[in-house]
C-alpha positions in Angstrom: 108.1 111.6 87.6 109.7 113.3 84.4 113.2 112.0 83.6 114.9 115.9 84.7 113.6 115.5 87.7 114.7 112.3 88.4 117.8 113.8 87.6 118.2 116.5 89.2 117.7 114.4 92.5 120.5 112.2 91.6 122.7 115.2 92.0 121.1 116.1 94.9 122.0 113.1 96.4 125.6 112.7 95.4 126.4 116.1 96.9 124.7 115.0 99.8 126.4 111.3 100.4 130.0 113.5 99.3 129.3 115.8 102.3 128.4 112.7 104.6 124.7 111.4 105.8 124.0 113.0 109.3 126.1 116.3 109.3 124.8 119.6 107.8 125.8 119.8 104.5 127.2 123.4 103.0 124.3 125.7 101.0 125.8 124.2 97.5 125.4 120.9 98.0 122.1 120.5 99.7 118.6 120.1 98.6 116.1 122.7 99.9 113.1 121.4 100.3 111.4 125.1 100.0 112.4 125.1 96.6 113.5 121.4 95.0 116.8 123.5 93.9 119.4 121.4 92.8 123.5 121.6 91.9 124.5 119.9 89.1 127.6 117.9 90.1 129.4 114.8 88.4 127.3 112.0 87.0 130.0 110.0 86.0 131.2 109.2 89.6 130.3 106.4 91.4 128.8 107.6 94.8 128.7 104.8 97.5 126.9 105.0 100.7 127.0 102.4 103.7 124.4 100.3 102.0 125.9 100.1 98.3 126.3 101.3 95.5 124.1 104.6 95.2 122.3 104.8 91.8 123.6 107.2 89.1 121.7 109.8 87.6 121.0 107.6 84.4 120.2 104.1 86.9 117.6 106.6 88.7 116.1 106.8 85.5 116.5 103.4 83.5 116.4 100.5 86.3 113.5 98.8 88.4 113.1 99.7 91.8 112.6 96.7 94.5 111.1 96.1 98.0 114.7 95.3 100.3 113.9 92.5 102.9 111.6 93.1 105.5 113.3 92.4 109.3 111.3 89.5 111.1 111.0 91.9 114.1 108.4 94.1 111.9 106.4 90.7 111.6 106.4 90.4 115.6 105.1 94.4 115.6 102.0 93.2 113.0 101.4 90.5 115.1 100.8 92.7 118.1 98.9 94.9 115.9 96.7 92.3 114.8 95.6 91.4 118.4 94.8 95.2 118.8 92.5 95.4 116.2 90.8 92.3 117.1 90.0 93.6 120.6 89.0 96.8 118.7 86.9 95.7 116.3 85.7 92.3 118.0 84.1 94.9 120.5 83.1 97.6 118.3 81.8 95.2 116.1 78.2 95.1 118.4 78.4 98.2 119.7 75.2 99.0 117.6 73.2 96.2 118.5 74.4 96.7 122.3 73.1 100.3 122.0 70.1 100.5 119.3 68.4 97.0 119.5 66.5 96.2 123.1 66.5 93.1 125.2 65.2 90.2 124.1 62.3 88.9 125.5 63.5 86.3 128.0 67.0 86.7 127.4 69.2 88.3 130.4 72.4 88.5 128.0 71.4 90.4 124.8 71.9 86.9 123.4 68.7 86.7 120.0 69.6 83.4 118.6 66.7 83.2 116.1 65.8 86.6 116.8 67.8 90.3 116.9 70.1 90.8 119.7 70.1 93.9 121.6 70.6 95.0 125.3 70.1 98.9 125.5 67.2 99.4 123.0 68.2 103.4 122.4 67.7 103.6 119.0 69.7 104.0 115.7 70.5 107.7 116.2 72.0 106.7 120.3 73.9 104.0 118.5 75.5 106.3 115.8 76.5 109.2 118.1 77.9 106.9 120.8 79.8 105.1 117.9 80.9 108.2 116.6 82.0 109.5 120.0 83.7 106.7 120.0 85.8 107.3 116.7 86.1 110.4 117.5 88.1 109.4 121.4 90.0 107.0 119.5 91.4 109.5 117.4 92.2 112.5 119.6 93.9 111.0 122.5 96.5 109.6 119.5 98.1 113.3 120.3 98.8 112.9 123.8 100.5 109.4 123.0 102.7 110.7 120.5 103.9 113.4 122.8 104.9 111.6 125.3 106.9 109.0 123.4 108.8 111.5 121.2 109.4 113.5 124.2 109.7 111.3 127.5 108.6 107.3 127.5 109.8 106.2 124.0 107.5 104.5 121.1 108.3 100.9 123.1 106.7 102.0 127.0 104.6 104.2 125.8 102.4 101.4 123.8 102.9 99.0 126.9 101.1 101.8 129.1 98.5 102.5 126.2 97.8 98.4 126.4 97.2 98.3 130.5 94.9 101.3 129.8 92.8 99.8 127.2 92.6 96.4 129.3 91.3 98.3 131.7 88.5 99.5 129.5 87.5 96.2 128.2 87.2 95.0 131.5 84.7 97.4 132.3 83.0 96.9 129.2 82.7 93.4 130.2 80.6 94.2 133.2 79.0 96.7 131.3 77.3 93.5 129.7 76.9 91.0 133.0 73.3 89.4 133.6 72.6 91.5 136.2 73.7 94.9 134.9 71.3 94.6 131.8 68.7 93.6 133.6 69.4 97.0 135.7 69.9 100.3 135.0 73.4 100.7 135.3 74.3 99.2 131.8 74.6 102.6 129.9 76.7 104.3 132.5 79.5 101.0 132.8 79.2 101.2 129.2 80.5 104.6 128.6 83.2 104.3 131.4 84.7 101.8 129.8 84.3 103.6 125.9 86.1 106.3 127.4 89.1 104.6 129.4 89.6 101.7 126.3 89.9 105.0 123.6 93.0 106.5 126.1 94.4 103.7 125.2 93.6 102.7 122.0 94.9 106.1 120.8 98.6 105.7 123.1 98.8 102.4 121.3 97.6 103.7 117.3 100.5 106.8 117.3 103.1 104.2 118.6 102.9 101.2 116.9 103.0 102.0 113.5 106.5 104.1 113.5 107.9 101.1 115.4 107.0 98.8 112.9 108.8 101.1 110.1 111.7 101.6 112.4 112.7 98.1 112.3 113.9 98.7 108.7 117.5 100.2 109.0 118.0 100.1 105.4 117.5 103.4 104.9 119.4 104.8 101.6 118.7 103.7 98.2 121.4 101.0 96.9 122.2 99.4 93.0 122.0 95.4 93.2 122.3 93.0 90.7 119.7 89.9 91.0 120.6 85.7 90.3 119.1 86.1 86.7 121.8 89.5 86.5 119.1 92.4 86.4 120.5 95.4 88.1 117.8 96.9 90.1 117.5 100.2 92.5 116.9 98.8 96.4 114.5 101.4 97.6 113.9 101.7 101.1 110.5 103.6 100.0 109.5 100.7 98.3 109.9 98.3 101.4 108.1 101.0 103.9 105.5 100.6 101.2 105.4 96.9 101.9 105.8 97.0 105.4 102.6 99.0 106.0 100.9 96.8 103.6 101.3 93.7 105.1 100.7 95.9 108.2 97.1 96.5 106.7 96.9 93.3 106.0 97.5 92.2 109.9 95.2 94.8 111.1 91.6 93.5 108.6 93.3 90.0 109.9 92.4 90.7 113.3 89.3 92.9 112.5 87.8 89.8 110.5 88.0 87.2 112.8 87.1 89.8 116.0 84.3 90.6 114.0 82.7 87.6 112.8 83.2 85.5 116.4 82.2 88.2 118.4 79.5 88.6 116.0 78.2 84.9 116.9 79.3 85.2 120.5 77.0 88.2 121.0 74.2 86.4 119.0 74.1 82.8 120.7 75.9 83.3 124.5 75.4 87.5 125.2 77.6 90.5 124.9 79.2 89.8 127.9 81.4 86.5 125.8 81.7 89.4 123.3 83.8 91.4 125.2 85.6 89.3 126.9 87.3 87.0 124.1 88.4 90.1 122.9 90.4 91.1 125.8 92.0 87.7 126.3 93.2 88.3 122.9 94.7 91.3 123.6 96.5 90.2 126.4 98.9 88.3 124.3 100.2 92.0 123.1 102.3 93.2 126.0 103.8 89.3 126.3 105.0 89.5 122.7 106.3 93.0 122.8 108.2 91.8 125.7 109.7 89.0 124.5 111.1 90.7 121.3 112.0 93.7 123.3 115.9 93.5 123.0 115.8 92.5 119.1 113.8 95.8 118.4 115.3 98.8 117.1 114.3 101.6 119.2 114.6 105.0 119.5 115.1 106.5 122.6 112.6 109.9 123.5 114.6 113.3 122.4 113.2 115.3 125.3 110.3 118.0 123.4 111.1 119.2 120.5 107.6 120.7 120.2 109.0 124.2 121.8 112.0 123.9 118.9 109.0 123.5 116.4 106.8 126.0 117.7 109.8 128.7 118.0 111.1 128.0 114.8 107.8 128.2 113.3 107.2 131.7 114.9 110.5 132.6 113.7 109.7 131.7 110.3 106.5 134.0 110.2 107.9 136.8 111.5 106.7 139.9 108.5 104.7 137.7 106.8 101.1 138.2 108.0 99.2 140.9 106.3 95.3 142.3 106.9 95.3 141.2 103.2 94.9 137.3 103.4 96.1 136.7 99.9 99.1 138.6 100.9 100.1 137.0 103.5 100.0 133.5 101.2 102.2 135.1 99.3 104.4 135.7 102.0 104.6 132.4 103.0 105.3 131.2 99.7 108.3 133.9 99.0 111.5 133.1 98.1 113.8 132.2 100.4 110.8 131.2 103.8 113.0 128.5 105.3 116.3 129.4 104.2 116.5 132.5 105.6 115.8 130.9 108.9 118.5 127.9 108.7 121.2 127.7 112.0 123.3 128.4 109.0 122.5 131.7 107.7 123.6 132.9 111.5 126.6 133.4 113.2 127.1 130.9 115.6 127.0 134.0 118.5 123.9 135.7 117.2 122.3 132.8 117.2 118.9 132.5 119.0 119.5 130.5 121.9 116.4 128.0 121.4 118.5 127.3 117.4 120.3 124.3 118.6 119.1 122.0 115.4 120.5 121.8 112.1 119.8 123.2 108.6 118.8 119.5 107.5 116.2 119.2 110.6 114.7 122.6 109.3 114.2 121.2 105.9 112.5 117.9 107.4 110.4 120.5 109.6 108.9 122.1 106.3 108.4 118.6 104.8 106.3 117.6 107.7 104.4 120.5 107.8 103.5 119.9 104.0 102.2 116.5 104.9 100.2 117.9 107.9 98.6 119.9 105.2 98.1 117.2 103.0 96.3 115.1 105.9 94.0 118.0 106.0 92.0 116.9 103.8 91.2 112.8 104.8 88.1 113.9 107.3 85.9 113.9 104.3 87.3 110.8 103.3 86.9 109.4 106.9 83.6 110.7 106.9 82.5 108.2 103.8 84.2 105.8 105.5 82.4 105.9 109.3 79.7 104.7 107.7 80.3 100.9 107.5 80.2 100.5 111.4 77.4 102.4 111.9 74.4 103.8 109.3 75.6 100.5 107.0 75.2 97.7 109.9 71.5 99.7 110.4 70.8 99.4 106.6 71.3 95.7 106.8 68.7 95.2 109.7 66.4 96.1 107.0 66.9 93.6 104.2 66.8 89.7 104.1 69.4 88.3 106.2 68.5 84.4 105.1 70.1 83.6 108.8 73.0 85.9 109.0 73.5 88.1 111.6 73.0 92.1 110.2 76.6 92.9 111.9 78.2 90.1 110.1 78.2 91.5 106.3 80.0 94.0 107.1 83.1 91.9 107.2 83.1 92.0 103.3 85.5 95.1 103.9 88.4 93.0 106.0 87.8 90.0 103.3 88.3 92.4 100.4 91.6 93.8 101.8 92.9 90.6 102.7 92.2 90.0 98.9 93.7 93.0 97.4 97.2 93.7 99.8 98.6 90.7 98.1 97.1 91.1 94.7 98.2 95.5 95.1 101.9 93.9 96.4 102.9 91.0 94.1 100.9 92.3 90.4 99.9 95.7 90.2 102.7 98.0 91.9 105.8 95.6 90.4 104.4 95.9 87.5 103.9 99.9 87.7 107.5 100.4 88.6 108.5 98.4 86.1 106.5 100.1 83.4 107.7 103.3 85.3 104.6 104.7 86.1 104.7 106.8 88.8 101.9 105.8 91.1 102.8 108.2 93.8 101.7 108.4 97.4 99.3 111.4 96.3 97.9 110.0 93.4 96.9 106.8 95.4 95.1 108.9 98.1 93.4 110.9 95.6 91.9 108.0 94.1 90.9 106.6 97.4 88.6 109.9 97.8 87.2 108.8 94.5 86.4 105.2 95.2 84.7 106.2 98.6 82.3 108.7 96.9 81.3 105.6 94.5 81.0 103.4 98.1 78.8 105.9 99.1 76.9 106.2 96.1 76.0 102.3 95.9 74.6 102.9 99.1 72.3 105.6 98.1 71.3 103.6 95.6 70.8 100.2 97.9 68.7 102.8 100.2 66.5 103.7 97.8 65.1 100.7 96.7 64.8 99.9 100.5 62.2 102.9 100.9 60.9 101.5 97.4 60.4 97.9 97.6 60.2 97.5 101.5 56.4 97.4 103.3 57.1 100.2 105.6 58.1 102.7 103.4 60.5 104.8 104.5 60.6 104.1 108.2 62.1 100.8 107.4 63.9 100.8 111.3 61.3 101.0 112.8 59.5 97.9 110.4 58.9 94.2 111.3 59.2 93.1 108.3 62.4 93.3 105.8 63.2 94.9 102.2 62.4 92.6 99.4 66.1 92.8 99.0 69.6 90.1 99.6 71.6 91.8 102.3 74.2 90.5 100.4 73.9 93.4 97.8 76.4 95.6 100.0 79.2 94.1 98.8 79.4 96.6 96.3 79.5 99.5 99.2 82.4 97.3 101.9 84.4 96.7 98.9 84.6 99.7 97.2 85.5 100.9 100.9 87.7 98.0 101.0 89.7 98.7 98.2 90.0 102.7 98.8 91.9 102.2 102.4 94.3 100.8 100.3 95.1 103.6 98.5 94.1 106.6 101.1 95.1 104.6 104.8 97.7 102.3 104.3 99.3 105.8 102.2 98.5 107.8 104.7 100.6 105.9 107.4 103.6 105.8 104.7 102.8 109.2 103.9 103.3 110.2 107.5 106.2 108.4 108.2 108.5 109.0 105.6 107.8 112.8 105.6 108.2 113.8 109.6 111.2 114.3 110.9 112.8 111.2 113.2 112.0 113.0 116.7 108.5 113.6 115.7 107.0 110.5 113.7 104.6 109.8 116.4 103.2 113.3 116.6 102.9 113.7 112.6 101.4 110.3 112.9 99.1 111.2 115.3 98.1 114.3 112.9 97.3 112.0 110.2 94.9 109.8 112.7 93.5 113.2 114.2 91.5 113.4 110.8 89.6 110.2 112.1 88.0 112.9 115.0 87.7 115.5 112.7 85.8 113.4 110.8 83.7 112.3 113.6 82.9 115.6 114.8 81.8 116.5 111.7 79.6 113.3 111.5 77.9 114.5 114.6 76.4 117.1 112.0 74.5 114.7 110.3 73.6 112.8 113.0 69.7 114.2 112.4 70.6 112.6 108.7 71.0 109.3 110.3 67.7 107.9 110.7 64.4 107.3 108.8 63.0 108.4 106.5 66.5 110.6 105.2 69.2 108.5 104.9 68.8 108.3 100.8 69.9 112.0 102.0 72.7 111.2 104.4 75.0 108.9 102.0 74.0 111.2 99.2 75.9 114.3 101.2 78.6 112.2 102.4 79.3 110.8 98.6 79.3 114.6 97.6 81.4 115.5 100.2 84.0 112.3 99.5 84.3 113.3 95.8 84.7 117.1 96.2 87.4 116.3 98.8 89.0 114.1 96.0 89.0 117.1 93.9 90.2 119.5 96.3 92.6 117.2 97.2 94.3 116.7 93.8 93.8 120.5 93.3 95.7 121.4 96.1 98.8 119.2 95.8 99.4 118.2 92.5 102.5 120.5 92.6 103.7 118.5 95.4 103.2 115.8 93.8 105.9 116.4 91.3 108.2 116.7 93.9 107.8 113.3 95.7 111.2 112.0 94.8 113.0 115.0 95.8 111.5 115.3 99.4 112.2 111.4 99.8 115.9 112.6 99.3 116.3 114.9 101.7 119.5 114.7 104.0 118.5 113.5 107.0 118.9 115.7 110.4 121.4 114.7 112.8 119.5 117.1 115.5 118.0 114.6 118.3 116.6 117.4 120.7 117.5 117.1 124.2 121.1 116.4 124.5 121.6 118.5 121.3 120.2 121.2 123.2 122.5 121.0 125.9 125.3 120.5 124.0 125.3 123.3 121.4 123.7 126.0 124.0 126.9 125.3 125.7 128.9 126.2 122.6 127.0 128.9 122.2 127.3 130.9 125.8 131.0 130.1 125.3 131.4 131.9 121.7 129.0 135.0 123.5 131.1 135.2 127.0 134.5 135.2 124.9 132.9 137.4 122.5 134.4 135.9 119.6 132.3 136.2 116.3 133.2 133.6 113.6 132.1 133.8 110.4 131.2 130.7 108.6 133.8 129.1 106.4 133.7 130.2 103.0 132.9 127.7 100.9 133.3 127.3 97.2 130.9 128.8 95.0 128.3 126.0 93.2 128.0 126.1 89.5 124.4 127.2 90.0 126.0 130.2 92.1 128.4 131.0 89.3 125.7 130.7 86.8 123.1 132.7 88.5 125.1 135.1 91.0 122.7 133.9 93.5 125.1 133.7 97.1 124.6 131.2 100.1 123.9 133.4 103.3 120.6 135.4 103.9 120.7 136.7 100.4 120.4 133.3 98.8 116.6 133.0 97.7 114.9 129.6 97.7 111.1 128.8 96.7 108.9 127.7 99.6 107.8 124.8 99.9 
């Protein structure tokens, strides 16, 4: 970030913290998020906030930024997560043998030993759609989860109903599997009972638990402290979200590592049915830890909807904007003045609409998560590149020389490589970015995640290739006895380059959302940023005819096309934003909390309207910007969009 910038936020801030954290601060001395805008005030006071000594304009520039400490309760919360994602993955992990490979001859279980498990024997192009499917449930049902603990159960029951539901697909999965099932034909149908029921759950529990894990931080406002060696240093609460959802990362390829490579061996010596079943005993240590820590967790209690608030303000916000001309109407959404003319502020309190019951801040926290929804818009072509590893990539290895590994084994070189790089990313590279004051930004790290996905994708192509080249079959290697001249243990290069690029495009993404939604909606703009997963899916389903001999040199050339464009378009699209990161961190935080808000200042309303009594707001003293510029706070004070 330049050095103006930078600040012009540290005024921002001051004026802010002067007018007090959680009530709505006057037109001068607030930062719009439509436009950045800024007043100038005094940079030679000392502004302190609950937490400390807030930085001065010149510290925001000249002193190192550091991680504050992380509570122990987020540690329980990444425990819980890490038995998730080993039930998840340690299941998923066989899916495509359970679907595409047969029954072994003689075996009632699916169990190969020497040779390839299987169970269903449906083929590659069965196995991808019903694992897409899958990814695709996962990630939709997210939605409903979020919406129900922002609006009625709360984060905390809402991911203890989300874990009965998914144990209740496991089960079934586990039967799915029994002797005499797979010997039957009732495997297929079981199966996809128990898909369906485990991603209701699954996508209750993803929505929740990663804004309760952030949530246990209550640091929430930067603070100056001096170190033991006497270093003064900037305590930034983004900083330690950052760290929290790496170590959070970190948790969840924990999990997914070990799920993958026992169940992996389970599947291949005992049967699938010991496959799914360690996975769900694993999982039913969640709901016992959540419970335990229950009263040491900081928890915020559901707000009632405030999807209709959304919604109405939203719809207020258009109102003359839309035109038959479409570049018109951009332009109209990007006037001067789009969300400020639409603040509870610009209204007397009597002409209010009724549904208006937030305040100015929560209107600028609406726009800032609306910008992120935009920004998650494009991650299903990131997804897409990503999909690949637990489906066409665990096929691909079928096809080369295992040397006694299991095909659905390599693929845990992606959870190894992250479990390499979190530390490495948290201890070397971004302490010494900050130091050096280069702004890696949360945009600029999911950018280059596109990037590094693209070149996944285009090892694969390559690794394809040479399949179809060197292999005796040709190009219907599936469908061959005999393996590809060629060491399975080549994809490495393809599950760490995936590996690596979920650091930057995930593990930001979950930051991303978090720190940009409002408080009474971190769940939903959560769930919007793990809705991308479906879209992704759904979109996979497309190139499900790609998915099998002889085109899949074809299918990860498209998808590594697709992954690098995105990368492009993404930058294209938001590099504006990007220089406003700082700024929309900043932001005054809402004290709206829906329901009871709603109650409250409708009452106040009705009264001013029965006794017919129009107030004007107070008057308050003109900013130096508004004596330099003539611009007045009201409806004729004109802000950018954001």
């Amino acid at each position: 970030m330049q050095a103006g910038n930078v600040l012009e936020t540290a005024e921002i801030a001051k004026a802010e913290i002067g007018a007090g954290f959680g009530a709505t601060a006057t037109a001068d001395k607030r930062l719009s998020v439509a436009e950045g805008s800024y007043i100038p005030g005094d940079s030679s006071s000392e502004v302190s906030n609950e937490f400390g000594k807030f930085p001065s304009d010149e510290e925001l520039v000249t002193l190192r930024r550091v991680s504050g400490p992380i509570p122990w309760m987020a540690y329980s919360v990444c425990f819980v997560e890490l038995c998730e994602r080993f039930s998840y993955y340690g299941t998923t992990a066989v899916f495509t043998n359970f679907i595409q490979q047969p029954l072994p001859d003689g075996s009632s279980t699916g169990a190969g030993h020497a040779d390839q498990s299987g169970a269903l024997g449906m083929g590659q192009r069965a196995a991808f759609g019903l694992n897409t499917f899958n990814s695709f449930w996962s990630y939709i049902t997210p939605m409903a989860g979020a919406y129900l603990a922002d609006s009625y159960w709360g984060r905390y029951k809402t991911i203890q109903l989300a874990i009965i539901a998914a144990m209740v697909g496991h089960v079934i999965l586990i039967v799915s599997a029994l002797p005499p099932v797979l010997t039957g034909s009732g495997g297929i149908g079981a199966f996809c009972v128990g898909l369906v029921i485990m991603g209701v759950g699954t996508g209750g529990f993803k929505s929740n638990i990663s804004p309760l894990l952030a949530e246990q931080q209550t640091v929430t406002k930067m603070y100056v402290k001096t170190l033991a060696s006497g270093e003064h240093v900037i305590v930034d609460p983004i900083v330690t979200t950052s760290r929290m959802f790496l170590y959070y990362y970190a948790c969840i390829n924990i999990g997914s590592l070990v799920g993958q490579i026992g169940m992996v061996y389970a599947e291949k010596y005992v049967g699938f049915w010991l496959a799914y079943t360690l996975p769900t005993i694993m999982f039913a240590c969640a709901p016992f830890v959540l419970f335990v820590c229950k009263k040491h967790y900081h928890l915020y209690p559901p707000t009632g909807s405030v999807l209709a608030r959304f919604f109405q303000l939203w719809t207020f916000a258009q109102r003359g904007s839309w035109s038959i001309n479409p570049v018109k109407t951009i332009q109209n959404f990007r006037r001067p003045g789009y969300w400020e003319r639409v603040k509870p502020s610009q209204f007397d309190i009597a002409d209010r609409p009724k549904w208006m019951t937030f305040d100015d801040a929560w209107v600028d926290e609406v726009a800032r998560g609306l910008k992120a929804c935009t920004v998650f818009l494009w991650l299903p072509l990131y997804w897409l590149a990503y999909n690949q590893m637990t489906s066409n990539l665990t096929s691909q290895s079928a096809t080369m020389e295992l040397h006694g590994a299991p095909n659905d084994i390599i693929q845990n070189l992606n959870p190894i490589s992250l479990i390499i790089f979190i530390p490495i990313m948290d201890f070397f590279v971004y302490p010494a970015l900050r130091k050096y004051r280069i702004p890696f930004t949360p945009l600029k790290r999911m950018c280059l995640g596109f990037f590094l996905a693209s070149s996944a994708m285009i090892s694969a192509c390559v690794v394809q290739h040479y399949i179809y080249k060197l292999g005796p079959c040709g190009t219907h290697m599936n469908s061959c006895d005999d393996p590809a001249p060629i060491n399975v243990w080549v994809q490495t290069v393809p599950y760490v380059l995936i590996g690596f690029s979920e650091i930057m495009a995930s593990i930001t993404g979950l930051e991303y959302a978090f720190t940009k939604a409002p408080v009474n909606m971190r769940s939903l703009v959560m769930s919007v940023n793990l809705f991308m997963n479906a879209i992704s899916s759904a979109i996979a389903q497309a190139l499900v005819s790609l998915s099998d001999d002889p085109l899949l040199v074809v299918n990860y050339g498209v998808v590594a096309g697709l992954a690098f464009a995105g990368g492009v378009g993404f930058w294209l699209a938001h590099r504006k934003l990007d220089q406003r990161e700082e700024q929309l961190n900043m932001l005054q935080e809402s004290s709206y909390r829906g329901r009871h808000a709603d109650e409250e200042i409708a009452r106040e309303v009705e009264q001013a309207r029965r006794a017919s009594v129009v107030t004007p707001p107070p008057q308050a003293e003109k900013s130096e910007l508004e004596k330099d510029t003539g611009v007045t706070s009201g409806a004729e004070k004109k802000e950018a969009t954001i």
